[in-house]
N, C-alpha and C positions, 0 to 999 in steps of 0.2 A: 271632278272632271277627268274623266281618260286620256291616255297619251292620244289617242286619233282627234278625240274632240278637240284638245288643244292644238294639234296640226290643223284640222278643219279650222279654225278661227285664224290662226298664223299666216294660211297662205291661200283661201279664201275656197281650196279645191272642194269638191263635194264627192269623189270617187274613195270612198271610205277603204273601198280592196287596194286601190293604188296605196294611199297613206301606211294602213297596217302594212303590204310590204315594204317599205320605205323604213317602216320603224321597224320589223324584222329584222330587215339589211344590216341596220345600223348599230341594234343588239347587238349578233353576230359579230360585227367587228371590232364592238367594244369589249365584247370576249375573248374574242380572239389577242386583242394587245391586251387585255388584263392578268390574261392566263388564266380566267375564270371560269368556272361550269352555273354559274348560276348567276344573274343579275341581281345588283343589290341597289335599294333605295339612294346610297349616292351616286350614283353612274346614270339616274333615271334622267337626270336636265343634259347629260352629256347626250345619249342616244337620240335624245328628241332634237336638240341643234345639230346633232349629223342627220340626219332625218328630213329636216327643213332646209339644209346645203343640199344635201341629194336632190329633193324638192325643185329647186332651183337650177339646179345643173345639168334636169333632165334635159336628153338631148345633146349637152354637149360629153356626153360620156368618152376620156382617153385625149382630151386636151389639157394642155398644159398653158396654153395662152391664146389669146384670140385678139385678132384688128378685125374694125368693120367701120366702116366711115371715118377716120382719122382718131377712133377713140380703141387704145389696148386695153385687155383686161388681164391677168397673171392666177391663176389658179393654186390654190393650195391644198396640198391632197388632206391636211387633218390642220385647221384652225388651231393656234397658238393657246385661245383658252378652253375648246375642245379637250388638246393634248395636256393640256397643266393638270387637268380633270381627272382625265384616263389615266396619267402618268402617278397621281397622288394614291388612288387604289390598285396600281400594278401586283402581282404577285410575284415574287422573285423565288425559282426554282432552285430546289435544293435535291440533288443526284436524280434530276427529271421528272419532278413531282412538285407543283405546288398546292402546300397547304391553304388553304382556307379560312375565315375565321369564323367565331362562333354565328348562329341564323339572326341574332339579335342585332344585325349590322343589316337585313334584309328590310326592315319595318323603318317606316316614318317616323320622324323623330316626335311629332304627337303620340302615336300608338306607343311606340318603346315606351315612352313618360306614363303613359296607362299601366302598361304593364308593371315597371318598375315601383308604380307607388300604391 
């Protein structure tokens, strides 16, 4: 099942263009705090629940809290197990380059086990 199909089932949308830029977005910004040029198979369940918060947030883009009827809600710009996520494959710059690691960190842990044995 693809990242959009599984968006399509999560939030019931049917605009497939909407979802893939959504999980675009959400790439993007998981590259951007990883300090990565390439997306690797464990960061794929991070991007898809930033994906499905954006999903939900449409609309209210640049809030930080909202009342409506006597009930608040408090926004968080990057969810706690989001960030544990992102933060466990960070790359930490060394004289303004980060390395990378070998492509075998890119494949699903079924494929890898193929490969390896």
């Amino acid at each position: 099942m693809t990242d959009t199909e599984m968006l399509k089932k999560i939030t019931g949308e049917s605009d497939e263009e909407l979802l893939s830029l959504l999980l675009q977005m959400a790439e993007d910004k998981v590259l951007s705090l990883t300090n990565r040029t390439k997306m690797i198979y464990p960061l794929k369940p991070a991007v898809r629940d930033w994906a499905v918060i954006a999903y939900n947030r449409l609309g209210m883009q640049g809030e930080a809290s909202r009342s409506e009827g006597g009930i608040s809600s408090a926004f968080v710009e990057v969810p706690k197990d989001i960030q544990d996520a992102i933060c466990r494959y960070r790359l930490g710059r060394v004289s303004g380059h980060a390395y990378e690691k070998k492509p075998d960190e890119e494949l699903p842990p079924e494929e890898a086990a193929s490969i390896e044995g």
